[in-house]
Residue frames relative to the residue before (quaternion, step in Angstrom):
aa qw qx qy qz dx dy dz
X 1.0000 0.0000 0.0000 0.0000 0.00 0.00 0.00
X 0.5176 -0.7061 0.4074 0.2598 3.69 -0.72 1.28
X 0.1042 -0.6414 0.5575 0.5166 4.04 -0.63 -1.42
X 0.8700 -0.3309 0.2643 0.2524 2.65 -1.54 0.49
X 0.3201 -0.8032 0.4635 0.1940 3.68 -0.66 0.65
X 0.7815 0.1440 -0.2340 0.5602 3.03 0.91 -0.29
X 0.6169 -0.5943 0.3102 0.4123 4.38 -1.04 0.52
X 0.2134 -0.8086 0.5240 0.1613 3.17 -1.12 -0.01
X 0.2598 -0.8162 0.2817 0.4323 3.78 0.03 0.81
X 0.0393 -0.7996 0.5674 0.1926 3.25 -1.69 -0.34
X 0.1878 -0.8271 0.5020 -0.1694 3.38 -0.87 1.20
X 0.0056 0.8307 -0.5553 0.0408 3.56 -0.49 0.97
X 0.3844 -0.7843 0.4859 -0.0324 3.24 -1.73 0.54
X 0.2936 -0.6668 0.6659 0.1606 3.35 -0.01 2.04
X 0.6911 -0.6008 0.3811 0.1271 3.16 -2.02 1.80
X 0.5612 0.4388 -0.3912 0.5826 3.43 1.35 0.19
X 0.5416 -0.7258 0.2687 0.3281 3.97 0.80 0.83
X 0.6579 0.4199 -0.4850 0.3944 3.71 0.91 0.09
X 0.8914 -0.2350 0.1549 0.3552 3.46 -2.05 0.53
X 0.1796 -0.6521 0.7340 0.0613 4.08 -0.77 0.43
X 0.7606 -0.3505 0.2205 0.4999 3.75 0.44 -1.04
X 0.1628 -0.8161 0.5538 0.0276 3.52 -1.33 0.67
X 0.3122 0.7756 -0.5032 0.2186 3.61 -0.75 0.79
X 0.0695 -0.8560 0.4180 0.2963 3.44 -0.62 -0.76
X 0.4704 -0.8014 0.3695 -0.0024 2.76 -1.73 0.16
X 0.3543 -0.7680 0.4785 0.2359 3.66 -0.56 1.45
X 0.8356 0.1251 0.0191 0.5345 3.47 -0.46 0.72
X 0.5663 -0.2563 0.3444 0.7036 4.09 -0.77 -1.21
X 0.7106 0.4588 -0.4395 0.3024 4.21 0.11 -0.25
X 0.5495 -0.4649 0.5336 0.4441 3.38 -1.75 0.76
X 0.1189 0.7807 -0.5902 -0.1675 3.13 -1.36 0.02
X 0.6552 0.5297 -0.1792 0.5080 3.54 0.08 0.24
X 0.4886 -0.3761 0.4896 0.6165 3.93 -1.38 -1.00
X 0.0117 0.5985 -0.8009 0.0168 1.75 -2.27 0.96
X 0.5493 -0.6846 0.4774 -0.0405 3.16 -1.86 0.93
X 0.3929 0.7023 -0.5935 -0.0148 3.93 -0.24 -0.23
X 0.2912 -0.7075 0.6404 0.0674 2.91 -1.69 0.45
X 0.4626 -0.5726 0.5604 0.3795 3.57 -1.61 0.74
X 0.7956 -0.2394 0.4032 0.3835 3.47 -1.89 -0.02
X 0.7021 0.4247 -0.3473 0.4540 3.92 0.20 -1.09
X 0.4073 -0.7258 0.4147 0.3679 3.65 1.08 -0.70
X 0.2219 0.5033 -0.6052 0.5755 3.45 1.41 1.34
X 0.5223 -0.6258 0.5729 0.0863 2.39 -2.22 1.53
X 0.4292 -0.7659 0.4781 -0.0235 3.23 -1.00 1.06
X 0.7934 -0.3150 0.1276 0.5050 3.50 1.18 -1.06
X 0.1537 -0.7423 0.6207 0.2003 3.43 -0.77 0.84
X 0.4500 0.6845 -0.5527 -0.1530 3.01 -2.51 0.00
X 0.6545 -0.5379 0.3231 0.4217 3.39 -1.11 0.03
X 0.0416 -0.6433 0.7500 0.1480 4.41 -1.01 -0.03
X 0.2401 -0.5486 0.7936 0.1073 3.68 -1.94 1.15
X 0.8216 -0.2908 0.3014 0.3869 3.64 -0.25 1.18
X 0.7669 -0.4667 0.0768 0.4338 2.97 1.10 2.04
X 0.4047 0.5568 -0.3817 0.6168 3.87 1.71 0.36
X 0.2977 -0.7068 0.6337 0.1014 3.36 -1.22 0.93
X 0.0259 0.8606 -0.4761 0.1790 3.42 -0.25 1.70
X 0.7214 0.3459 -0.3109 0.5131 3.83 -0.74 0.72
X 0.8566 -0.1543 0.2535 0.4222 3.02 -1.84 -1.06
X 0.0093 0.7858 -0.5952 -0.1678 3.86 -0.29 -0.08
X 0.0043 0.8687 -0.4949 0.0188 3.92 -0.60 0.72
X 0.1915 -0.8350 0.5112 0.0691 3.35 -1.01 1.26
X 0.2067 -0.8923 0.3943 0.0750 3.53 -0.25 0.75
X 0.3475 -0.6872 0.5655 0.2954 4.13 -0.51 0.49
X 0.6287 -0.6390 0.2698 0.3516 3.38 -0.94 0.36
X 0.6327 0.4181 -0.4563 0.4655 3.66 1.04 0.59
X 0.7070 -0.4271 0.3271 0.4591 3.73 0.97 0.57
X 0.4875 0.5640 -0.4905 0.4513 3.72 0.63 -0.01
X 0.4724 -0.5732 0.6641 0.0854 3.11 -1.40 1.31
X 0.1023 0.7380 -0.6643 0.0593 3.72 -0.67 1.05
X 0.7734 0.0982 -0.2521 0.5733 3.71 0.51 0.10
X 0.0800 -0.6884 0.7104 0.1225 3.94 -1.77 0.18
X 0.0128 -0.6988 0.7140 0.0420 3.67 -0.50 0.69
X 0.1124 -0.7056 0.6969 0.0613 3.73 -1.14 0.59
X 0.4515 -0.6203 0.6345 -0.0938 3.27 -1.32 1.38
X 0.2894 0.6595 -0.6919 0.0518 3.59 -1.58 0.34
Protein backbone atom coordinates (compact mmCIF):
# COMPACT_ATOMS: atom_id res chain seq x y z
CA UNK A 1 0.00 0.00 0.00
CA UNK A 2 1.56 3.42 -1.28
CA UNK A 3 1.04 6.99 1.11
CA UNK A 4 -0.86 9.28 0.23
CA UNK A 5 0.07 11.83 -2.41
CA UNK A 6 -1.24 14.54 -1.37
CA UNK A 7 -1.31 15.80 2.98
CA UNK A 8 -3.92 15.61 5.09
CA UNK A 9 -4.54 18.00 8.07
CA UNK A 10 -4.34 17.31 11.67
CA UNK A 11 -5.18 19.21 14.72
CA UNK A 12 -5.82 18.52 18.33
CA UNK A 13 -7.43 19.88 21.38
CA UNK A 14 -6.00 20.70 24.94
CA UNK A 15 -9.34 19.64 27.18
CA UNK A 16 -10.12 23.22 27.64
CA UNK A 17 -11.18 23.20 23.64
CA UNK A 18 -8.56 25.49 22.05
CA UNK A 19 -5.68 24.24 19.48
CA UNK A 20 -2.72 21.85 21.19
CA UNK A 21 -1.19 21.63 17.59
CA UNK A 22 -1.81 22.01 13.83
CA UNK A 23 -0.13 20.85 10.66
CA UNK A 24 -0.28 18.08 8.40
CA UNK A 25 0.40 15.09 7.31
CA UNK A 26 1.82 12.81 4.38
CA UNK A 27 0.96 9.47 5.31
CA UNK A 28 1.78 8.81 9.52
CA UNK A 29 4.65 11.83 8.90
CA UNK A 30 4.47 15.61 9.75
CA UNK A 31 5.07 17.11 6.75
CA UNK A 32 4.91 20.60 6.18
CA UNK A 33 4.07 23.77 8.94
CA UNK A 34 3.40 23.28 11.85
CA UNK A 35 2.18 25.06 14.96
CA UNK A 36 1.66 24.13 18.75
CA UNK A 37 0.39 25.97 21.30
CA UNK A 38 0.36 26.19 25.28
CA UNK A 39 -3.12 25.76 27.11
CA UNK A 40 -3.79 29.78 27.36
CA UNK A 41 -3.71 29.59 23.50
CA UNK A 42 -0.24 31.47 23.05
CA UNK A 43 1.89 30.11 20.49
CA UNK A 44 4.57 28.09 21.64
CA UNK A 45 6.41 26.84 18.51
CA UNK A 46 6.77 27.01 14.91
CA UNK A 47 8.31 24.79 12.07
CA UNK A 48 8.71 23.13 8.94
CA UNK A 49 8.86 18.62 8.61
CA UNK A 50 10.29 17.06 4.85
CA UNK A 51 8.11 13.93 5.33
CA UNK A 52 8.28 13.68 9.08
CA UNK A 53 12.23 15.23 9.06
CA UNK A 54 12.52 18.41 10.92
CA UNK A 55 13.71 20.97 8.33
CA UNK A 56 14.35 24.88 8.24
CA UNK A 57 13.93 27.55 10.75
CA UNK A 58 12.52 26.04 14.02
CA UNK A 59 11.08 28.83 16.54
CA UNK A 60 10.22 29.01 20.16
CA UNK A 61 8.17 31.71 21.43
CA UNK A 62 7.31 33.21 25.25
CA UNK A 63 3.89 33.97 25.70
CA UNK A 64 3.78 37.54 24.26
CA UNK A 65 5.14 36.43 20.77
CA UNK A 66 8.80 37.13 21.28
CA UNK A 67 11.02 34.75 19.60
CA UNK A 68 13.50 33.55 22.38
CA UNK A 69 15.08 30.59 20.72
CA UNK A 70 15.82 29.70 16.55
CA UNK A 71 17.24 26.28 15.89
CA UNK A 72 17.79 25.81 12.02
CA UNK A 73 17.64 22.36 10.47
CA UNK A 74 18.75 21.05 6.93
Amino acid sequence: MSAPSEPTASIAHFPNGRVKFEGQLLGAEMHGAWRWYRTDGSLMRTGQFDDGRQVGVWRTYDRAGNVVKETAFQ
